[in-house]
py3Dmol code that shows the C-alpha trace and the ligand (Angstrom):
import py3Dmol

protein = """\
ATOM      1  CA  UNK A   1      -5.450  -8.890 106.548  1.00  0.00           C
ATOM      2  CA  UNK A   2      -5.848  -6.251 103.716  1.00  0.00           C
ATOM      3  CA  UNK A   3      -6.342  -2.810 104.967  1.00  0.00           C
ATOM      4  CA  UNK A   4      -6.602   0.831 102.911  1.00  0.00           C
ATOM      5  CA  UNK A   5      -5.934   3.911 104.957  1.00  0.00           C
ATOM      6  CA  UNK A   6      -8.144   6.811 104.004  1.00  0.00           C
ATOM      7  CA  UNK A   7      -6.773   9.852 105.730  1.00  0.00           C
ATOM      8  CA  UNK A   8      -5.923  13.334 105.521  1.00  0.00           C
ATOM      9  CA  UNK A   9      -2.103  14.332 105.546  1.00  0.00           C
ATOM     10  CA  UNK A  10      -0.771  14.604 108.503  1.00  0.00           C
ATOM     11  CA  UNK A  11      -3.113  12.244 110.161  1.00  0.00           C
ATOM     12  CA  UNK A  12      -0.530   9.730 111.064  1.00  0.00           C
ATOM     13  CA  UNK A  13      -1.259   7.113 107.930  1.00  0.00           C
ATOM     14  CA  UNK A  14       2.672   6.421 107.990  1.00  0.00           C
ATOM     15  CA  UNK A  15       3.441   6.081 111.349  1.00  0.00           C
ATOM     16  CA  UNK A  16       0.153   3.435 111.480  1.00  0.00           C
ATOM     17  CA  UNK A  17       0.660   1.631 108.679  1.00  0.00           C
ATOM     18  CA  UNK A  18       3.776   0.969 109.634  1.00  0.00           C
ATOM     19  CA  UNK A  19       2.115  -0.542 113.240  1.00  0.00           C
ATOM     20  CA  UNK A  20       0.032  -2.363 111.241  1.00  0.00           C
ATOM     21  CA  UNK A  21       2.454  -3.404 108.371  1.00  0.00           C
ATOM     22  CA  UNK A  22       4.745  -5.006 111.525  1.00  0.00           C
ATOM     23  CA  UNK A  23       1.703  -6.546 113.725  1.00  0.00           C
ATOM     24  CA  UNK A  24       0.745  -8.615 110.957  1.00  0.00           C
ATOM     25  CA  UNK A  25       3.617  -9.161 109.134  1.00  0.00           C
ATOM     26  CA  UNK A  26       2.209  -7.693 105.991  1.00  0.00           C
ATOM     27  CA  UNK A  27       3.920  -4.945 103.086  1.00  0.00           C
ATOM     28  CA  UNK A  28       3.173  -1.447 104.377  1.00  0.00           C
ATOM     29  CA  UNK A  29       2.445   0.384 100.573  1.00  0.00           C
ATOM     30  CA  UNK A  30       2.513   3.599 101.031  1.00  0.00           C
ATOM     31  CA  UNK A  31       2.237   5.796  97.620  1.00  0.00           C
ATOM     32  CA  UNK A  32       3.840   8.763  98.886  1.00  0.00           C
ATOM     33  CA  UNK A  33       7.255   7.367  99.974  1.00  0.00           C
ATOM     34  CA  UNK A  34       7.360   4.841  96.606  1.00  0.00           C
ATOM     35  CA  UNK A  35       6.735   8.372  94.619  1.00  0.00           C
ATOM     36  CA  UNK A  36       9.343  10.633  96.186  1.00  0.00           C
ATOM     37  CA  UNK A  37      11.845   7.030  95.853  1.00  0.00           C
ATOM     38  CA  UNK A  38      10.874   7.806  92.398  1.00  0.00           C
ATOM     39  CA  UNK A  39      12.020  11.349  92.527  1.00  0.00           C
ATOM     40  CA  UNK A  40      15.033  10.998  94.457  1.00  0.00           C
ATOM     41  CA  UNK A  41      16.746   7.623  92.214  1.00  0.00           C
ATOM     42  CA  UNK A  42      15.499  10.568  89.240  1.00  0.00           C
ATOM     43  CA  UNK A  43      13.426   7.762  87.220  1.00  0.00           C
ATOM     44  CA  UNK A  44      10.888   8.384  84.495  1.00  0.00           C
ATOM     45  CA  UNK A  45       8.142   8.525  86.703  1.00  0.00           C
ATOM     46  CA  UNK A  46       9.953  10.084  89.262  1.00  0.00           C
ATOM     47  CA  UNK A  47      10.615  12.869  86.807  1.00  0.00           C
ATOM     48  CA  UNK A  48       7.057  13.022  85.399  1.00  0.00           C
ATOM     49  CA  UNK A  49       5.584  13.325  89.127  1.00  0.00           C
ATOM     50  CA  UNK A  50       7.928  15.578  90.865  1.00  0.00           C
ATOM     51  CA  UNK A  51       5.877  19.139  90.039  1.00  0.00           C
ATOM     52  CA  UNK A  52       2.879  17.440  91.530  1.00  0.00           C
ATOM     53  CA  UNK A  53       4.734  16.129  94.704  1.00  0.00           C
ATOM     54  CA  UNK A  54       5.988  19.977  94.777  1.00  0.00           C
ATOM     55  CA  UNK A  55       3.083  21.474  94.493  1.00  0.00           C
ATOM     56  CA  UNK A  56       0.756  19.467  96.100  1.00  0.00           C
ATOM     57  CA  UNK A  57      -1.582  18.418  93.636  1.00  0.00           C
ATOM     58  CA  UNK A  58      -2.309  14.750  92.982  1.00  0.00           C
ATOM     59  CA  UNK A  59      -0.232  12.379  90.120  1.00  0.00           C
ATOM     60  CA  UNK A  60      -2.522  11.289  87.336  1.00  0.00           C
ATOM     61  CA  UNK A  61      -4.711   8.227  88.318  1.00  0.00           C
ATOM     62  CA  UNK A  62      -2.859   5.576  85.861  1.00  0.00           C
ATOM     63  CA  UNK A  63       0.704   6.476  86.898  1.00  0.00           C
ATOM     64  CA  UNK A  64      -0.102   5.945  90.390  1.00  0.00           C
ATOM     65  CA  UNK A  65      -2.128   2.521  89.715  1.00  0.00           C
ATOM     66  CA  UNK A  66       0.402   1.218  87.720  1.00  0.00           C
ATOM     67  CA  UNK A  67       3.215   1.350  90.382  1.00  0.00           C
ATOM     68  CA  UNK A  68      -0.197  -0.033  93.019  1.00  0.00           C
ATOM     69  CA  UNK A  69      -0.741  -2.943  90.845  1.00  0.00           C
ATOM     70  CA  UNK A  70       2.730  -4.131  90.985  1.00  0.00           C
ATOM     71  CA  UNK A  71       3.414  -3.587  94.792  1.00  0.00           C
ATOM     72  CA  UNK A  72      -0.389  -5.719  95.303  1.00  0.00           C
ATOM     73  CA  UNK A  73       0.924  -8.464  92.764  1.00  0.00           C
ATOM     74  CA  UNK A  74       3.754  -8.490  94.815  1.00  0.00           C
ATOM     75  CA  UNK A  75       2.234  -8.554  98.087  1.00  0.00           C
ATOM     76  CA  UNK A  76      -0.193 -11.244  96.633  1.00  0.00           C
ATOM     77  CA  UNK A  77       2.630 -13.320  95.865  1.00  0.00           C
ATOM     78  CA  UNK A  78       4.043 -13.270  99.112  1.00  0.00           C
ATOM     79  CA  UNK A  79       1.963 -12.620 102.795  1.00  0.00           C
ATOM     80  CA  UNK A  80      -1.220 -12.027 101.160  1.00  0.00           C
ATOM     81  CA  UNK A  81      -2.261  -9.097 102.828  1.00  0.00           C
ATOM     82  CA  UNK A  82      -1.003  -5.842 102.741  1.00  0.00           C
ATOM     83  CA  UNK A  83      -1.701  -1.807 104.396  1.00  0.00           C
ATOM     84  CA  UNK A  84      -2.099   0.533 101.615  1.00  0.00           C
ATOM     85  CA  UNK A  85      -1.242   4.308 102.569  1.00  0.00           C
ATOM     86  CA  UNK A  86      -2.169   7.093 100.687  1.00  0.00           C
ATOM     87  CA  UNK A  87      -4.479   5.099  97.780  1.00  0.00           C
ATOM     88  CA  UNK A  88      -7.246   5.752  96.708  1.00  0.00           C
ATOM     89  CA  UNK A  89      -7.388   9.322  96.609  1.00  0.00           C
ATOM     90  CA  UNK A  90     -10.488   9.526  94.668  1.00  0.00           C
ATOM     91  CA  UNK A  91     -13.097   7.561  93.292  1.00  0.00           C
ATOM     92  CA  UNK A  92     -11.674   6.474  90.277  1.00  0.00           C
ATOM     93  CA  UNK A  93      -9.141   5.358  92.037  1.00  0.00           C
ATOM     94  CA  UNK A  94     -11.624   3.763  94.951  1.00  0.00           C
ATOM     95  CA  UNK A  95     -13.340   1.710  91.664  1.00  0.00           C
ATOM     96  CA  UNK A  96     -10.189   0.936  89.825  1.00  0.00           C
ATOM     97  CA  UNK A  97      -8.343  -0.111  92.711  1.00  0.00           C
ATOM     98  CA  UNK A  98     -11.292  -2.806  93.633  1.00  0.00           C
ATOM     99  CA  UNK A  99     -11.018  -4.009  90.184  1.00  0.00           C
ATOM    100  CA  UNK A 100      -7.476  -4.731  90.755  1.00  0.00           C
ATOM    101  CA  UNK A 101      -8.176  -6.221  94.080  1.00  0.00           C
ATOM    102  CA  UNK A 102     -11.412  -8.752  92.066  1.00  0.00           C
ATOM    103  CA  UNK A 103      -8.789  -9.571  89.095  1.00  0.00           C
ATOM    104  CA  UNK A 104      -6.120 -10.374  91.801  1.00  0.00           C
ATOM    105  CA  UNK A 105      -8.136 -11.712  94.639  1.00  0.00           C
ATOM    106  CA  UNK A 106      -6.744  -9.350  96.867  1.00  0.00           C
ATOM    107  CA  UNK A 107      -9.806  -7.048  97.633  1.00  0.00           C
ATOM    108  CA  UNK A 108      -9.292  -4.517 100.569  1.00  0.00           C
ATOM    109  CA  UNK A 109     -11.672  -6.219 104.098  1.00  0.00           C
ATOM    110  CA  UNK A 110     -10.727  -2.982 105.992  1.00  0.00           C
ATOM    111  CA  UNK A 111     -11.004   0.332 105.115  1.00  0.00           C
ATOM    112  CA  UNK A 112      -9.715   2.313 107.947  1.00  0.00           C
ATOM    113  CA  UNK A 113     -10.580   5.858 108.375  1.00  0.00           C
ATOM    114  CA  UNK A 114      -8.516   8.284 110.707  1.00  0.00           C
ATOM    115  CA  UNK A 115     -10.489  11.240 111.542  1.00  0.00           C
ATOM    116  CA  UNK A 116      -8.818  14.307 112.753  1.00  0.00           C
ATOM    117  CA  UNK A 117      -9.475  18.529 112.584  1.00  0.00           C
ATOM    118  CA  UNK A 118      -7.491  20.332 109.877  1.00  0.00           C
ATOM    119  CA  UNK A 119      -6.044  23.008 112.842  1.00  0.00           C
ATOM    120  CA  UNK A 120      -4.288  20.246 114.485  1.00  0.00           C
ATOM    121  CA  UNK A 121      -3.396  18.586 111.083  1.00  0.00           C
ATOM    122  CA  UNK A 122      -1.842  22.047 110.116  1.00  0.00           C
ATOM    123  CA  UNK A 123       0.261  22.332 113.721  1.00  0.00           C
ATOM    124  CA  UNK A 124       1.528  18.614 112.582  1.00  0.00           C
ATOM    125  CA  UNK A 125       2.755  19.437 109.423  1.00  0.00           C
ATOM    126  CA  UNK A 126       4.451  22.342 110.314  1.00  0.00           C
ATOM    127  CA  UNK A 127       6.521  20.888 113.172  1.00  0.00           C
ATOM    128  CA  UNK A 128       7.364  18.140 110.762  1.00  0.00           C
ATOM    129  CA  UNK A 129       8.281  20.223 108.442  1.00  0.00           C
ATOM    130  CA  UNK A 130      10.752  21.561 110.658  1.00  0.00           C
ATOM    131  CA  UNK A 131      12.393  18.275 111.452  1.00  0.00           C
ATOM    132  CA  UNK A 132      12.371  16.421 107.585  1.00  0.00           C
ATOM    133  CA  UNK A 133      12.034  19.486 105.272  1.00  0.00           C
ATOM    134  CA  UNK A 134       9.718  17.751 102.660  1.00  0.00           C
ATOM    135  CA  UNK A 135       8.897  19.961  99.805  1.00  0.00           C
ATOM    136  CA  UNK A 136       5.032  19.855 100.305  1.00  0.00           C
ATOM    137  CA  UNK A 137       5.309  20.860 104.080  1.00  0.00           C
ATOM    138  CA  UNK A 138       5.034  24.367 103.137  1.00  0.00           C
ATOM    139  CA  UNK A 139       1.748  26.082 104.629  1.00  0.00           C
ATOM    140  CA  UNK A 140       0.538  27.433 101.781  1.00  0.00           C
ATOM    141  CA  UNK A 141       0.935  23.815 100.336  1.00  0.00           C
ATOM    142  CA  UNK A 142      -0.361  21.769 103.503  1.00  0.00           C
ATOM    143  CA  UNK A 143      -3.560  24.318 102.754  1.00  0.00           C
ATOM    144  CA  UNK A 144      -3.955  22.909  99.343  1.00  0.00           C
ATOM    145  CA  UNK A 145      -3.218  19.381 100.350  1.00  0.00           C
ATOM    146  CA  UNK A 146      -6.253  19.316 102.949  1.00  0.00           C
ATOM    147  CA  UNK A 147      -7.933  21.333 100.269  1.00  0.00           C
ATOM    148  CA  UNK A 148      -7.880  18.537  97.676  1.00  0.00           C
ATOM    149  CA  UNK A 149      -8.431  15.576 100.680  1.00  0.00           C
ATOM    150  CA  UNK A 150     -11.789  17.670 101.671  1.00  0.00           C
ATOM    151  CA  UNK A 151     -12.693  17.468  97.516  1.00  0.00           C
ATOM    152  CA  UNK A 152     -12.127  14.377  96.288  1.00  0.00           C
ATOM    153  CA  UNK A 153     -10.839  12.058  98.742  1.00  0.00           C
ATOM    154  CA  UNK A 154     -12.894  12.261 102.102  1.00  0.00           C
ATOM    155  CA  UNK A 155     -15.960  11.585  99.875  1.00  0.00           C
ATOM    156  CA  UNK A 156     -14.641   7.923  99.261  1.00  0.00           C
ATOM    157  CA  UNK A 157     -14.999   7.192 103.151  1.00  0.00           C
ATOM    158  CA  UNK A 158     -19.025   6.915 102.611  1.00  0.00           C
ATOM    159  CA  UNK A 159     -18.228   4.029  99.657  1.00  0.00           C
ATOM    160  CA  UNK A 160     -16.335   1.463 102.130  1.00  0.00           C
ATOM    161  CA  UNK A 161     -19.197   2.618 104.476  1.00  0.00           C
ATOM    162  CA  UNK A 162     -21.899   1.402 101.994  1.00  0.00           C
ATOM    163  CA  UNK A 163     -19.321  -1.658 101.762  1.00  0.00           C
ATOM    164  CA  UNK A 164     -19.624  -2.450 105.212  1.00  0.00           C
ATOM    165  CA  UNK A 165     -15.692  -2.176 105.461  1.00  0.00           C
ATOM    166  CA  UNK A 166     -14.967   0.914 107.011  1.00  0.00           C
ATOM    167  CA  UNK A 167     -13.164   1.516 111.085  1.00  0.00           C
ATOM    168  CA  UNK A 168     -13.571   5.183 111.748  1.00  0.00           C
ATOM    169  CA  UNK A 169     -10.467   6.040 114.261  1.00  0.00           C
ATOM    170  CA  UNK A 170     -10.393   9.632 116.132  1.00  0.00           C
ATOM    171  CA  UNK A 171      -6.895  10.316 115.002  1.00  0.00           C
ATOM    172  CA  UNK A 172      -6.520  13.355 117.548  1.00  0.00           C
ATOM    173  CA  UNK A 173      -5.147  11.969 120.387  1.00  0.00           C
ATOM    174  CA  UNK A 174      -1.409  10.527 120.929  1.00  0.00           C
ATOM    175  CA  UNK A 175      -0.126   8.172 118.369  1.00  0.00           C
ATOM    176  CA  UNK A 176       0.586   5.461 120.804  1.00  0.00           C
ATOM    177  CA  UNK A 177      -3.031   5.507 121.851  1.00  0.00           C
ATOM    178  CA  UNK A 178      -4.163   5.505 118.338  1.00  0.00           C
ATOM    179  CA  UNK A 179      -2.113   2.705 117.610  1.00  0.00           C
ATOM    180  CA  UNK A 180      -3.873   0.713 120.164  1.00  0.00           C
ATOM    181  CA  UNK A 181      -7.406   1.204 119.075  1.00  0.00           C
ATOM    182  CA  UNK A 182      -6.925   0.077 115.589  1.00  0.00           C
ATOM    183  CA  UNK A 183      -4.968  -2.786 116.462  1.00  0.00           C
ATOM    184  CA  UNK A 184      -7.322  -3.877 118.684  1.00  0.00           C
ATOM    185  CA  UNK A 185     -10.069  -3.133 115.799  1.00  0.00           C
ATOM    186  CA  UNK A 186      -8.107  -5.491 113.206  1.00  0.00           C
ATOM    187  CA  UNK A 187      -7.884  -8.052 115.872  1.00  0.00           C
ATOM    188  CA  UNK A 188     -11.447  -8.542 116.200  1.00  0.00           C
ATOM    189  CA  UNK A 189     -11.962  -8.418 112.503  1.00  0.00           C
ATOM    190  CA  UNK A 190      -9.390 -10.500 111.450  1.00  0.00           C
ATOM    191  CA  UNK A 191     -11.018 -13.820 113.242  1.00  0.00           C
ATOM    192  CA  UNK A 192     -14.016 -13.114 110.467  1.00  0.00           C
ATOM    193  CA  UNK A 193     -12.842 -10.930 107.550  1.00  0.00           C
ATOM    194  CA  UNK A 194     -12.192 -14.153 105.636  1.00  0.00           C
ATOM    195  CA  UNK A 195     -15.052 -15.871 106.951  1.00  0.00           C
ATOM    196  CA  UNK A 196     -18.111 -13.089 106.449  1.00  0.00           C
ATOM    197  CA  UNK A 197     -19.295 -11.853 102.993  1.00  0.00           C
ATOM    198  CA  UNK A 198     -18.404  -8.507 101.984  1.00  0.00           C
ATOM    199  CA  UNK A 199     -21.888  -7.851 102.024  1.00  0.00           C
ATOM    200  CA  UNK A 200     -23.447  -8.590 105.366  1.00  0.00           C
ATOM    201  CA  UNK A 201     -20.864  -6.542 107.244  1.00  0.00           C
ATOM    202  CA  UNK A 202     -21.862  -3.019 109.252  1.00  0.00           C
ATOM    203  CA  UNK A 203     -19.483   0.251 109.092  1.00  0.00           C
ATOM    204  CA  UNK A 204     -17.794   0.084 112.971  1.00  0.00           C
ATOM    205  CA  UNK A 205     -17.184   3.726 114.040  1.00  0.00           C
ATOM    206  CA  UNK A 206     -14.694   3.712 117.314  1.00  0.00           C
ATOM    207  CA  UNK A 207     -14.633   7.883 117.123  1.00  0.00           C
ATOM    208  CA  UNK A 208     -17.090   8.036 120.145  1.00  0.00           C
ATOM    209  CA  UNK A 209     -15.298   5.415 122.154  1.00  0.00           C
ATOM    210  CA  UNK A 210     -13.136   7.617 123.672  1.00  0.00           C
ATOM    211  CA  UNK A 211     -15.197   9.808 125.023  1.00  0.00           C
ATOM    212  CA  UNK A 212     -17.829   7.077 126.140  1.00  0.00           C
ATOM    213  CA  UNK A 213     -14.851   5.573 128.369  1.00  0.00           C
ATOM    214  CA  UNK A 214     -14.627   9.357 130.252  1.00  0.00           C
ATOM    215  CA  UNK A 215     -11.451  10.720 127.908  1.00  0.00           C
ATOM    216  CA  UNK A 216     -11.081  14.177 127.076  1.00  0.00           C
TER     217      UNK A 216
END
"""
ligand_1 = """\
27
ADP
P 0.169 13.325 102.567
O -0.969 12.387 102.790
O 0.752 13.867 103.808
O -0.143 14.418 101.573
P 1.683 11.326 100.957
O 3.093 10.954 101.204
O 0.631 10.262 101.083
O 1.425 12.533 101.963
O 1.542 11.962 99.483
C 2.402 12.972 99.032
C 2.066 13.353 97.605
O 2.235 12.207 96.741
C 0.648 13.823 97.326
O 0.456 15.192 97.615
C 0.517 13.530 95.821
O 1.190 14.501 95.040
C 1.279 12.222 95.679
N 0.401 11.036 95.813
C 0.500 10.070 96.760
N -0.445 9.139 96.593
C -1.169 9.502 95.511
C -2.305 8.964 94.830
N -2.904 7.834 95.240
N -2.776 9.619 93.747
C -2.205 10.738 93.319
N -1.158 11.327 93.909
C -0.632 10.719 95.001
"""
view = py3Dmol.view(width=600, height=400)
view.addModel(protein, "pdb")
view.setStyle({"model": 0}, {"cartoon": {"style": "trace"}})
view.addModel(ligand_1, "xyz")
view.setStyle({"model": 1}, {"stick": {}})
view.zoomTo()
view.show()
């Protein structure tokens, strides 16, 4: 199973891929937490990315794809699969990221989209900023953080649509009950992700479920 998180902060991309990293026995990569690693062991990169981490603003495409390409030879060396949290964050990154995945054989068959209203992202990131003091958990940087997700990220979702890779998950409700939908999604996908070309498959959007089944 290879699955990509696209997600805005505070949507719960760590605290899933992490589920899903454990369910299927697979490296959770998650670019945010390799970065600030970075930062606090005070590497090069560390110390070339730390005013973006700051300030909320994104690291330049190659530094970030760099450190990728390693964790996904890794990972391709080992299980096979992987969940990748926080990458792409823009196209270029959504294109050179699939070339990595052709060269490598380790193409993403899930894109997995967690949906969720920027109020209720906001109220998230400042009670976890209470609780782990991370320097972007300010509110005037949380702001700038959706800001740049809304600009250059979201659009990406619509590309693994096109693909025919993409799970849309309402991310709203409780993280337990979150959890469960998308593992119940990759369950039914992985009996045929390795099976079906990446062609003939059809975006699967779960947001309405919920509601459908009588849930506020
Ligand atoms: P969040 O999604 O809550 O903003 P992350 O831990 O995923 O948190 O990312 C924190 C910061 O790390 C980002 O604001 C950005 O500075 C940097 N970062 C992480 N992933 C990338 C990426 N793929 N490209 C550029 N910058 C990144």
């Amino acid at each position: 199973m290879r699955v990509l998180m696209v997600a805005p902060p505070g949507a719960g991309k760590g605290t899933q891929g992490a589920l899903i990293a454990t369910h299927f026995g697979i490296p959770h990569i998650a670019t945010g937490d390799l970065l600030r690693d970075h930062v606090a062991r005070r590497t090069k990169l560390g110390l070339a990315v730390q005013r973006h981490l700051d300030s909320g603003t994104l690291v330049p495409d190659q530094l970030v794809l760099d450190m990728v390409r390693r964790a996904i030879e890794a990972a391709a060396a080992t299980s096979g699969g992987y969940v990748l949290d926080g990458v792409p964050r823009n196209m270029a990154q959504a294109r050179a990221l699939y070339q990595v995945g052709l060269e490598l054989s380790m193409t993403a068959n899930v894109a997995l989209h967690l949906k969720a209203a920027d109020d209720e992202l906001i109220r998230r990131l400042l009670a976890r900023a209470a609780l782990e003091g991370r320097s972007d958990d300010t509110e005037e940087v949380i702001r700038r953080r959706l800001a740049i997700y809304h600009e250059v990220t979201h659009p990406i979702v619509a590309w693994y649509g096109a693909r025919g890779i993409l799970v849309t998950v309402d991310a709203m409700r409780p993280a337990e009950q979150v959890g469960r939908e998308i593992l119940a999604a990759l369950e039914v996908m992985r009996a045929f992700v390795d099976h079906v070309p990446e062609q003939v498959r059809t975006p699967v959007d779960l947001t309405g479920l919920g509601a459908a089944f009588g849930e506020p």
